[in-house]
N, C-alpha and C positions, 0 to 999 in steps of 0.2 A: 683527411680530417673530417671532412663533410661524412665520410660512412659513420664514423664513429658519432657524428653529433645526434642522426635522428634517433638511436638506439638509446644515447643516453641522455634524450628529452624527452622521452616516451617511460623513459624508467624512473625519473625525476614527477614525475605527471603521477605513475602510479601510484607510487609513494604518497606524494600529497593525495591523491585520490584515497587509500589508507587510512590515512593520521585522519581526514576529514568524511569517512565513514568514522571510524572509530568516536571523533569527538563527536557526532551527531548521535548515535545511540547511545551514548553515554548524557547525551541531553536531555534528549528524551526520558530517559530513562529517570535520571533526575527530577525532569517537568513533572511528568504524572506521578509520583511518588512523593515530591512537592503537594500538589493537588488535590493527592487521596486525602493527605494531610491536611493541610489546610479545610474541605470539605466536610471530613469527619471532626473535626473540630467546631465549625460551623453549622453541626447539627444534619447535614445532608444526609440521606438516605443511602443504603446502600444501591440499589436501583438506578436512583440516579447514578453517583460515581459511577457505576459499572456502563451506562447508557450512553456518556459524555466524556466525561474524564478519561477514563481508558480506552473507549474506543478513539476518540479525538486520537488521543498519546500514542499509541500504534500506527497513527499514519499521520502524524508529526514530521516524520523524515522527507514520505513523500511529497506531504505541502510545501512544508519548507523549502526543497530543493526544486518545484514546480515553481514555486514564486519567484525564487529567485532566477530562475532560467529565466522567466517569463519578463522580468524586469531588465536581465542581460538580452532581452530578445532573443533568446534561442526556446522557439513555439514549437521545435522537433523536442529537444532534448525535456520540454517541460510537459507535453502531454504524451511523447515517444516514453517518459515515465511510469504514468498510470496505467496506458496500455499494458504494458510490461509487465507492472508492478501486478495487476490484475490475475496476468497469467500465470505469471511466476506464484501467485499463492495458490492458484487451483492445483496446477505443474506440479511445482516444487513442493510446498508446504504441503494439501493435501494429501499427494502423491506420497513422502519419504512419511510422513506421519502414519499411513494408511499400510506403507510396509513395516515399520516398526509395531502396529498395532493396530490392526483392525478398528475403522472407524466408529460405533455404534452413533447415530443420531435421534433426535426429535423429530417428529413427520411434520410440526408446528413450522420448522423453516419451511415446508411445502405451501403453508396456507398463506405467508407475507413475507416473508425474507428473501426466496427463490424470486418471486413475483418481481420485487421492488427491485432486484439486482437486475431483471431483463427491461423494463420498463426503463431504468436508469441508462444503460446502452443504448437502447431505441432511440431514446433522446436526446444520446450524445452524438447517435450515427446521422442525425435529421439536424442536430443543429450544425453540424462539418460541413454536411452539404454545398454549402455556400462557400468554403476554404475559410472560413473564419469561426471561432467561440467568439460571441461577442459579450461585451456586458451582459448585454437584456438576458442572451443564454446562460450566463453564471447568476444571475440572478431566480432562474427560472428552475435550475439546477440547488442551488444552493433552499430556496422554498421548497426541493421536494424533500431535500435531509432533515427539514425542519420535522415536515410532518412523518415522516419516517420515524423519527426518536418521538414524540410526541404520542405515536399512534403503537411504536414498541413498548412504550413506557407505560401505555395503559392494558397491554395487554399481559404485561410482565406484571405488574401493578395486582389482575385479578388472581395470578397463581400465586402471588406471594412470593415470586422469588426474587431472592437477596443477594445473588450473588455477583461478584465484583468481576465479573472475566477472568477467573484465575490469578489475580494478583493476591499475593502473600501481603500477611500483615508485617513480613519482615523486612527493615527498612525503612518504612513507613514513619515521619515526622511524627512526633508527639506535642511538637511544641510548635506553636503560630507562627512565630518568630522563623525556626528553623525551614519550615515549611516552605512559608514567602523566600528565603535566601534559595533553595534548592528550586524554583520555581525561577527565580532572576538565573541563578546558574545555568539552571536548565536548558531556558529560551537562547540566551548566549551560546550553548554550546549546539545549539540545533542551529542559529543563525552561522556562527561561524563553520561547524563543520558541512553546512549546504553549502558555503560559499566556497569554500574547498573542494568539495564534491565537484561541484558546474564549472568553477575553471580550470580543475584537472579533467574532468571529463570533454569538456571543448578540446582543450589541448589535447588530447588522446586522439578524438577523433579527426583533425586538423592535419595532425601527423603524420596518421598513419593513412589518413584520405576515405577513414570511415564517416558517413553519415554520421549525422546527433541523432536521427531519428532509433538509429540502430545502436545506437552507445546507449541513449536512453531506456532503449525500452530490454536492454539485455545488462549490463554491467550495472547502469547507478540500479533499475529496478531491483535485481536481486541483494543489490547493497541496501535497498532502502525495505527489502521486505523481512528482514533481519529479525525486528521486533515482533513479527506475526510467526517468524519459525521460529524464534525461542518461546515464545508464550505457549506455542503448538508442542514444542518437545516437551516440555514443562508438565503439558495435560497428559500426555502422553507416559510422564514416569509418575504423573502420580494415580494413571490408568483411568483419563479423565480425557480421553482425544476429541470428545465432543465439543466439550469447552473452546478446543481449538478450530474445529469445523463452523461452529459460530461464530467466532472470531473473525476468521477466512471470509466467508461469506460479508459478514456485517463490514469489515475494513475495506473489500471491492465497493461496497458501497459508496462509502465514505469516499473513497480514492475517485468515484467520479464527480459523486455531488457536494462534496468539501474542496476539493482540492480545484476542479475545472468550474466548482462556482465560487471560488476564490481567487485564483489568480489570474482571471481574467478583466476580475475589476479593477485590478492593477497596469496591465497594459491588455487588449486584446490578443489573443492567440490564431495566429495564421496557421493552418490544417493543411499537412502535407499531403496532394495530389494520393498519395501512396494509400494512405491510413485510412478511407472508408472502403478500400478496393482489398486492402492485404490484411494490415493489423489489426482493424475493428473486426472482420468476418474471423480471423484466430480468435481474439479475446470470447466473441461469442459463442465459439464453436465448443471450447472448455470449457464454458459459464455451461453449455449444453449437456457436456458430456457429463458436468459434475449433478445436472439435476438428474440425469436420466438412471446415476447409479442410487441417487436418493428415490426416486418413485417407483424402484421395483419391489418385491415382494420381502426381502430380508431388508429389517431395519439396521447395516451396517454396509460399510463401504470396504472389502476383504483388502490383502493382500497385490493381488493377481488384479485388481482395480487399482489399486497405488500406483503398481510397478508400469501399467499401461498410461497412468494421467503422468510417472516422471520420462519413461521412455520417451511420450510426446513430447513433452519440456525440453527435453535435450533436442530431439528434432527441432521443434521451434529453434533454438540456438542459433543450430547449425544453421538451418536456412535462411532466418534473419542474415548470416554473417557472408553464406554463401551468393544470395540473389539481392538483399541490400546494404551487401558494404560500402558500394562505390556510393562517394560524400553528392548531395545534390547540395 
């Protein structure tokens, strides 16, 4: 009876793990669609929306489901997250976007986008140090995102562009009323489906005697960077893959300095012994390898580049599951 019970609480766990991706990007999805709405109603610019509203909404999931860990006390499963989620968009998103179609890029990510993404790690890896994020760190973190959108907004401002990150006007609330309702729905289904997420993902890793730091930064991560490869396929069929390389880039942002300067002012996060030695030197080592194919001499990211940043991905996997499965 016992063989039979861990297989079928492990499958029981999935499932909710499932239903509670699905209801959180269906939240999300809702939230900023809500949002643009409401926004464009209100007179906002498109600049803005695209600067705030969307980029926020694409790492929606990862918040949400960092806060919530962070508030369940699991400080593996809630920044074993962003780590992840980080790699997983350079890995994964770049990567299969980069084989389906050749990247072309802006060299402008070179002058402050590249910059702010290393900068942001530097001072995630300096404030671990200690085994904790503390307030004052999410604090400190959370004041660099300010001036980051403040300081893109004005340089986005001078070329006049208007664009929203690829969101469709279709969808999109016409009406205040409707808007506000798809913004309450919204937030609802991000809260419940994170809350589903983190306690099927505990229970996942309980069972089977994997880490949270290793459930984190490989299952919920790639469940929660969902919103960043549909937005990327998206650019991608409309032969627009750039859209998505900024996306990528702008959302690792976010994912350090929204998310690790937000749910730490909720409870502190303890920093696993592991994660300035293993997972932060990977995360930076693709932050690396994705500026290196940006500063050569062809302004695109081929093929035969993708297929090397998803091959790594899949290593990462593996090794994560191979040298950090056993649960600390």
């Amino acid at each position: 009876m016992s063989g039979l019970y861990y297989p079928y609480k492990v499958l029981i766990s999935i499932i909710i793990f499932i239903v509670g991706l699905v209801i959180l990007e269906t939240g999300a999805e809702a939230m900023v669609r809500g949002s643009v709405g409401i926004a464009r109603r209100l007179g906002l610019s498109q600049i803005v929306i695209g600067l705030t509203i969307v980029a926020f909404g694409t790492s929606a999931p990862e918040l949400l489901v960092s806060v919530i860990a962070a508030i369940k006390k699991s400080s593996d499963l809630s920044i074993g997250n962003v780590v992840g989620s980080n790699i997983a968009n350079i890995g994964l998103i770049v990567g299969l976007t980069a084989i389906v179609l050749p990247i072309r890029f802006d060299r402008s990510l070179l002058r402050m986008d590249i910059p702010v993404l290393f900068i942001s790690m530097v001072a995630l890896f300096f404030f671990s140090i200690d085994g904790s994020i503390s307030r004052w760190d999410a604090v400190a973190l959370f004041c660099g995102l300010i001036l980051f959108i403040i300081t893109t907004y004005r340089s986005v401002s001078k070329r006049g562009n208007n664009n929203t990150e690829g969101k469709e006007d279709i969808g999109i609330p016409s009406s205040l009323f409707i808007g506000i309702i798809a913004v309450i729905v919204g937030i609802a289904g991000l809260v419940g489906g994170a809350h589903l997420m983190v306690k099927s993902a505990v229970s996942i890793a309980r069972t089977l005697g994997i880490s949270e730091l290793v459930i984190g930064a490989t299952v919920v991560a790639i469940g929660t960077s969902l919103p960043e490869l549909a937005t990327s396929m998206v650019a991608v069929i409309k032969r627009q893959p750039d859209i998505g390389l900024g996306n990528v880039i702008g959302s690792n942002i976010f994912n350090v300095c929204c998310i690790l300067g937000i749910a730490p002012l909720i409870r502190p996060l303890g920093v696993n012994p592991s994660l300035p030695h293993r997972e932060y030197p990977i995360m930076i080592i693709f932050s690396i390898l994705l500026a290196l194919m940006l500063t050569k001499s062809r302004n695109y990211i081929s093929r035969w580049e993708g297929a090397f940043l998803f091959i790594s991905f899949v290593g990462f996997l593996v090794w994560c599951f191979y040298h950090g499965g056993a649960a600390v």
